[in-house]
C-alpha positions as CSV (number, residue, x, y, z in Angstrom):
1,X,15.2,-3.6,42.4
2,X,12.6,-5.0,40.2
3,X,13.6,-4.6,35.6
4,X,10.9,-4.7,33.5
5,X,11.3,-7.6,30.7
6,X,10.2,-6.2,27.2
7,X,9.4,-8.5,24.0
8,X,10.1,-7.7,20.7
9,X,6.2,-7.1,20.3
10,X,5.9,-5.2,23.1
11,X,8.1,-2.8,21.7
12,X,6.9,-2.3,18.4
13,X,3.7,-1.7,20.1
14,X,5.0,0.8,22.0
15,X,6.6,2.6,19.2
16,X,3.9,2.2,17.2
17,X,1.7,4.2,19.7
18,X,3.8,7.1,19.6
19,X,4.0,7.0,15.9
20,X,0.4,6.9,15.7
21,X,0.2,10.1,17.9
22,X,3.1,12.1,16.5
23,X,0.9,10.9,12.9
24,X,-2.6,12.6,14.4
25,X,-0.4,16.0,14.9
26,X,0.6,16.0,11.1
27,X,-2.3,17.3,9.7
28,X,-1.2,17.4,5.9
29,X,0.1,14.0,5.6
30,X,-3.5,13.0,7.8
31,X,-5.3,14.5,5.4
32,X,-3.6,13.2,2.5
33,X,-3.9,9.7,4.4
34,X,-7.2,9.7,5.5
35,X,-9.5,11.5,3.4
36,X,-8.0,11.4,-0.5
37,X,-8.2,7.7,-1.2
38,X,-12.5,8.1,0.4
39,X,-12.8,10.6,-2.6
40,X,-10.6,9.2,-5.7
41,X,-13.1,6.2,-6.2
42,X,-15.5,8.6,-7.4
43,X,-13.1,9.3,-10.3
44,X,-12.8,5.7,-10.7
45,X,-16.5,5.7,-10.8
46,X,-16.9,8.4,-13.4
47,X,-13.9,6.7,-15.3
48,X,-15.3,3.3,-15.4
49,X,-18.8,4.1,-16.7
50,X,-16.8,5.3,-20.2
51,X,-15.2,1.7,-20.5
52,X,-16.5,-0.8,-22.3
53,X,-16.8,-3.1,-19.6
54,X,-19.1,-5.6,-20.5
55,X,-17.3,-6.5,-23.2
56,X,-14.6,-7.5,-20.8
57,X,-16.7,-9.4,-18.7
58,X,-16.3,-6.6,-15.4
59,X,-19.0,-4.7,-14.0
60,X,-18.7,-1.1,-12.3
61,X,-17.9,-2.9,-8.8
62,X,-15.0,-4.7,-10.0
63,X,-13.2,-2.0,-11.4
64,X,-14.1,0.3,-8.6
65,X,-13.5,-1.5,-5.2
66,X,-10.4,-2.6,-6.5
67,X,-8.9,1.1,-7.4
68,X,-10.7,2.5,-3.5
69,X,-8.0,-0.3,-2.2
70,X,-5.4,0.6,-4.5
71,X,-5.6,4.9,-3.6
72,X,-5.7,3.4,-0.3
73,X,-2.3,1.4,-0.1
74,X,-1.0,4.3,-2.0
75,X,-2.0,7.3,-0.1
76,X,-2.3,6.0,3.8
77,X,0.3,3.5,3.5
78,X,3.0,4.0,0.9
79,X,2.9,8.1,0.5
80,X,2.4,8.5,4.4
81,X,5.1,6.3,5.3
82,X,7.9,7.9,3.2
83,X,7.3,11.0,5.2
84,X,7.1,9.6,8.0
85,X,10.2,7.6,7.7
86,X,12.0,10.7,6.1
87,X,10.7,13.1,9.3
88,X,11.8,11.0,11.7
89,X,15.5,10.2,10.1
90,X,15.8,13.7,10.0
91,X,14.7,14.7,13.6
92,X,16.9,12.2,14.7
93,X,14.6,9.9,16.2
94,X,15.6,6.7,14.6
95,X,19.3,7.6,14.8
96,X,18.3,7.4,18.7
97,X,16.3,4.2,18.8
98,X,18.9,2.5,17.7
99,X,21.0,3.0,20.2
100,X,18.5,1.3,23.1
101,X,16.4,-2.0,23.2
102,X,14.4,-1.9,19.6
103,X,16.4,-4.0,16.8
104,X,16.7,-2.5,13.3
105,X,13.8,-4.8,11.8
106,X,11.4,-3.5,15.2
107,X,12.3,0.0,14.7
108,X,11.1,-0.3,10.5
109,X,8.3,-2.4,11.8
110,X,7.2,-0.3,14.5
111,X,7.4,2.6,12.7
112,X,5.1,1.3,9.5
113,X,2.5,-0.4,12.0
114,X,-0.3,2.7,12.3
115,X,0.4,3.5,8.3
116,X,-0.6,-0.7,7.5
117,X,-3.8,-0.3,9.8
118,X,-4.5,2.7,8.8
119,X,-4.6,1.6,5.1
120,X,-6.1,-2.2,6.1
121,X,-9.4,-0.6,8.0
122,X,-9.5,2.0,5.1
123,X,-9.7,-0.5,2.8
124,X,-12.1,-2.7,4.5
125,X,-14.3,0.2,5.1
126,X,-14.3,1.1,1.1
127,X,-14.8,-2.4,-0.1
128,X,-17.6,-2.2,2.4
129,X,-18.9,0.7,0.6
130,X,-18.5,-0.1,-2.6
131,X,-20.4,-3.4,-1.9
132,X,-23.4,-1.7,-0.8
133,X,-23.2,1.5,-2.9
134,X,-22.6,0.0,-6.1
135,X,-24.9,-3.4,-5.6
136,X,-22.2,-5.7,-5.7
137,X,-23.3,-9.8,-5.4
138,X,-21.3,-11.8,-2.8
139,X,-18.0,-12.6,-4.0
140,X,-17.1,-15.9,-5.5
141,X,-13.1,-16.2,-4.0
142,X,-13.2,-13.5,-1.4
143,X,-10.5,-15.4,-0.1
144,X,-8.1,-13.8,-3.3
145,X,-9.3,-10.6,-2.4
146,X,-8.0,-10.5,1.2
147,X,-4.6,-12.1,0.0
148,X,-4.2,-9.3,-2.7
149,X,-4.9,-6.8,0.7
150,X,-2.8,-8.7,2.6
151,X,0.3,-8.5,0.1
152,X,0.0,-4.9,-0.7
153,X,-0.3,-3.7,2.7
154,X,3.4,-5.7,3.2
155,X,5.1,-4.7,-0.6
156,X,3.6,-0.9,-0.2
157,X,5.4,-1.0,3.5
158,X,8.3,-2.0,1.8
159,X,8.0,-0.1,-1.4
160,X,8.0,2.8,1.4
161,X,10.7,2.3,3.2
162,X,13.4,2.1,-0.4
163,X,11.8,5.2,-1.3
164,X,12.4,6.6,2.0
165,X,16.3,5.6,1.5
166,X,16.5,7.8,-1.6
167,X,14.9,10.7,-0.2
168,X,16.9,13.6,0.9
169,X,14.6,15.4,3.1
170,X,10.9,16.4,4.4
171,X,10.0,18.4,1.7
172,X,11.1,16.3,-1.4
173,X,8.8,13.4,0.7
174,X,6.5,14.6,-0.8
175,X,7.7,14.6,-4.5
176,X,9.8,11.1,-4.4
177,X,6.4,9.2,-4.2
178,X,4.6,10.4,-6.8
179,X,6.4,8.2,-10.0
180,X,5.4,4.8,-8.6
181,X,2.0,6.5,-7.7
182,X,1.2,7.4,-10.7
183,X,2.6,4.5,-12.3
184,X,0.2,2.3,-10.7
185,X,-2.9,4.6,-10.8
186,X,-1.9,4.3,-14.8
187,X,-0.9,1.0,-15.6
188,X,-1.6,-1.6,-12.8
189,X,-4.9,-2.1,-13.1
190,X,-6.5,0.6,-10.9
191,X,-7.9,3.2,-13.2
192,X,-7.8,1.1,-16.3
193,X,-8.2,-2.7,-15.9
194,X,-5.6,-4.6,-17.8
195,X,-8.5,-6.8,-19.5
196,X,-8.9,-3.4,-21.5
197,X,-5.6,-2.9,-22.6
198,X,-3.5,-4.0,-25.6
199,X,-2.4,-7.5,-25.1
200,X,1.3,-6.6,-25.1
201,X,0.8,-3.4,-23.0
202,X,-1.2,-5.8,-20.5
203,X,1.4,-8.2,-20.4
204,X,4.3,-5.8,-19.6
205,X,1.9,-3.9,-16.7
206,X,1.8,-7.4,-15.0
207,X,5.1,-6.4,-13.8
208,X,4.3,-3.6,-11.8
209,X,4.5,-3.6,-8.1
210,X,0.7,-3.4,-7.6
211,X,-0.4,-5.0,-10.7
212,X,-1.1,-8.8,-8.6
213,X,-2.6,-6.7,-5.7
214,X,-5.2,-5.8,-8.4
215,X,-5.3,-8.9,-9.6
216,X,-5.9,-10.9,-6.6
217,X,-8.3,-8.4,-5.8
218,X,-10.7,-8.2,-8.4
219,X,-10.2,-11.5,-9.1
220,X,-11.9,-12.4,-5.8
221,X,-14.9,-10.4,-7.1
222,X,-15.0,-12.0,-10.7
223,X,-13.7,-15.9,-9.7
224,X,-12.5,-16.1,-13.2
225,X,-8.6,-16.3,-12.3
226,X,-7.3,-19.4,-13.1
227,X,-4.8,-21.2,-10.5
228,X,-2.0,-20.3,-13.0
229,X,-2.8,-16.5,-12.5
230,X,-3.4,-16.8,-9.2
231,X,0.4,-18.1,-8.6
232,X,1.9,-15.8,-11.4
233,X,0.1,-12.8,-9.2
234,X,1.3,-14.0,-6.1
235,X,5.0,-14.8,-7.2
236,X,5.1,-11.2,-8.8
237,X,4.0,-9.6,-5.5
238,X,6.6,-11.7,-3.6
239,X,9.1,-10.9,-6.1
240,X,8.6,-7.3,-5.4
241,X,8.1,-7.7,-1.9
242,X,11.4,-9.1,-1.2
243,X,13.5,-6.9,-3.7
244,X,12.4,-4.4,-1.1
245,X,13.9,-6.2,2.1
246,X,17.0,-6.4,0.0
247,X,16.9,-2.9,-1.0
248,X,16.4,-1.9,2.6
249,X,18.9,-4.0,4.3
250,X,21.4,-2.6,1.5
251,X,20.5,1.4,1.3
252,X,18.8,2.6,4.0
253,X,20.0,5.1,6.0
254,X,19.5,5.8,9.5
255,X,21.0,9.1,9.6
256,X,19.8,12.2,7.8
257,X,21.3,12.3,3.9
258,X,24.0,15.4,3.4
């Protein structure tokens, strides 16, 4: 009698696959996922061309690529996953995976997987856009850009997940989201770049959870960030990023809220 030897990767995967399918069937939360953040940009677009921007030393690109990744990470990743995570809690399902192979970590992991690529080849595909739509040169520190992805796609998993453990059930999934949401649209740099704003408004929107996502972002469109704001950007970001695995590993619940 032969046993078939799984690795922590290999499960993941596997859950990840069926999330990804069970994801396809929900049509709302696809929709929401998959075609708002291709359409928000042109807001951004619309938005930007009011701004003096020149006078700020950024140019339509750089203050629209960065918002099409920013709708992105907020829509496919961080909005989708809270329902997701909240569905799934209350069907049961992860109450149930707990009790075979997959670890608490691989089951979180697992789960967020097809949200994070989802949200990583959306992005790509809109800076890609952007870059030939809006005549964008080659950036200077491309390299800032793809950290700033990199560290939102992780922080808006996580950022998903506590918002998931204060949410009672499927319907209010899709209300709990919306403060940090339009928090960040507001005042992390998306709609409005912080190089606009007040000095003192500017320096308390560094704060926010996707403010150094911005950042990094633009700032690997500009090169004009200074090693200093690069680390003060990233340290933020991991700040945030592990207040969430604390959060998680202290309030999440496995089993549906009552």
């Amino acid at each position: 009698m032969s046993t078939t030897v799984t690795t922590p990767m290999s499960r993941m995967t596997a859950l990840a696959r069926a999330e990804l399918t069970l994801l396809g069937r929900t049509k709302g939360t696809l929709f929401a996922a998959l075609f708002v953040p291709l359409v928000l940009p042109v807001s951004a677009r619309e938005a930007a061309g009011e701004m003096d921007l020149a006078g700020a030393g950024l140019t339509i690109g750089t203050v629209v690529l960065p918002a099409a990744i920013g709708f992105s990470l907020l829509f496919a990743v961080y909005s989708a996953l809270v329902g997701s995570l909240v569905a799934r809690r209350e069907e049961l399902v992860l109450k149930r995976l707990r009790t075979g192979e997959l670890r608490d970590g691989e089951i979180l992991a697992g789960s967020a997987l097809p949200a994070a690529a989802t949200g990583l080849v959306q992005s790509l595909l809109l800076a890609a856009g952007c870059f030939v739509l809006l005549d964008m040169s080659a950036p200077p520190a491309v390299y800032l850009s793809v950290l700033g992805l990199l560290l939102g796609l992780v922080m808006c998993v996580g950022l998903a997940t506590v918002t998931a453990s204060f949410t009672r059930t499927s319907e209010s999934a899709q209300v709990t989201p919306i403060p940090l949401m339009f928090l960040s649209v507001m005042a992390s740099g998306m709609m409005v770049p912080l190089e606009i704003l007040p000095e003192k408004v500017a320096a308390v929107c560094e704060f926010l959870p996707l403010t150094p996502v911005m950042t990094l972002v633009r700032g690997g469109f500009t090169g004009d960030l200074s090693a200093g704001e690069v680390l003060g950007a990233v340290a933020v970001a991991v700040a945030w990023t592990a207040f969430t695995v604390f959060a998680v590993r202290r309030w999440f619940r496995w089993e549906p809220r009552r």
